[in-house]
C-alpha positions as CSV (number, residue, x, y, z in Angstrom):
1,X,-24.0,8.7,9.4
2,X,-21.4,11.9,8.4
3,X,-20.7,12.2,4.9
4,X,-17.1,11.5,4.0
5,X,-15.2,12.7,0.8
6,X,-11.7,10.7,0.4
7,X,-8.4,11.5,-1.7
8,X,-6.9,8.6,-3.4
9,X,-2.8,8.2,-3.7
10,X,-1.4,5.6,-5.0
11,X,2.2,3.0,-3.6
12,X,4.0,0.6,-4.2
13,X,5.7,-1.1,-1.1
14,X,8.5,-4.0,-2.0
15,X,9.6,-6.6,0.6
16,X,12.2,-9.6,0.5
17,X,9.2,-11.5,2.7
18,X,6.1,-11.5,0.8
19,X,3.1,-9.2,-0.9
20,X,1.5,-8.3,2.7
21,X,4.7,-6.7,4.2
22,X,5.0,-5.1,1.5
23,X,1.7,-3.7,1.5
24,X,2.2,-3.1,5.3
25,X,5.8,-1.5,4.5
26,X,3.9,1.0,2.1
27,X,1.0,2.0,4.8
28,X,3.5,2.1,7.6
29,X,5.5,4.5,5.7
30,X,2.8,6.6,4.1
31,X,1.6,6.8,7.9
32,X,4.6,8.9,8.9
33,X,3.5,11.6,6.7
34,X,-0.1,11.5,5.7
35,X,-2.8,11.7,8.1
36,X,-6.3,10.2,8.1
37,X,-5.7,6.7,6.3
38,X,-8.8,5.1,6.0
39,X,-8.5,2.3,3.7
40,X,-6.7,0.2,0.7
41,X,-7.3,-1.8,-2.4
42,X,-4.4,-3.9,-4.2
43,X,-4.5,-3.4,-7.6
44,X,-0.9,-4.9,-8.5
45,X,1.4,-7.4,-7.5
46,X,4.8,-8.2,-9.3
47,X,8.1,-10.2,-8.0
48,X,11.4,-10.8,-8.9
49,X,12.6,-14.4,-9.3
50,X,16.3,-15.9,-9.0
51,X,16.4,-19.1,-10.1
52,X,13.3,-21.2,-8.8
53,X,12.9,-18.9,-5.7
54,X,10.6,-15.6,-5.2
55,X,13.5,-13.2,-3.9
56,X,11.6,-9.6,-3.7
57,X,8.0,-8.5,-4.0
58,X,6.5,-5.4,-5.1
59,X,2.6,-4.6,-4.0
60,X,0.8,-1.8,-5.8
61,X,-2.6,0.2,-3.6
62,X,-4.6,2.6,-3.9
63,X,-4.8,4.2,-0.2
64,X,-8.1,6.5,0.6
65,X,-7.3,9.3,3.0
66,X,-10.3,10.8,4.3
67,X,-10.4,14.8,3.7
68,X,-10.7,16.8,6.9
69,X,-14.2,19.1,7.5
């Protein structure tokens, strides 16, 4: 097994939907100009509420990109 060393960056992706497209909307974008994604951990969720409904979420990760030999 090779020996990895990862950077860690931190997002935060908001959808109208729910937390995972959010977290999906924050990877998918990330992807356009990071390379070598490797992994995630949530470590905050928050939403915005109109009356009794959820109308907007906002996900918070930790992303690992894996640093190039």
């Amino acid at each position: 097994m090779d020996d990895h060393v990862y950077k860690q960056i931190e997002l935060t992706g908001s959808s109208p939907t729910s937390s995972d497209d959010a977290v999906r909307r924050a990877i998918e974008r990330a992807s356009k100009t990071l390379r070598n994604l490797h992994w995630f951990e949530v470590t905050d969720t928050r939403g915005h509420i109109e009356g009794d409904r959820i109308v907007h979420w906002q996900v918070t990760i930790k992303v690992g990109l894996r640093i190039e030999e």
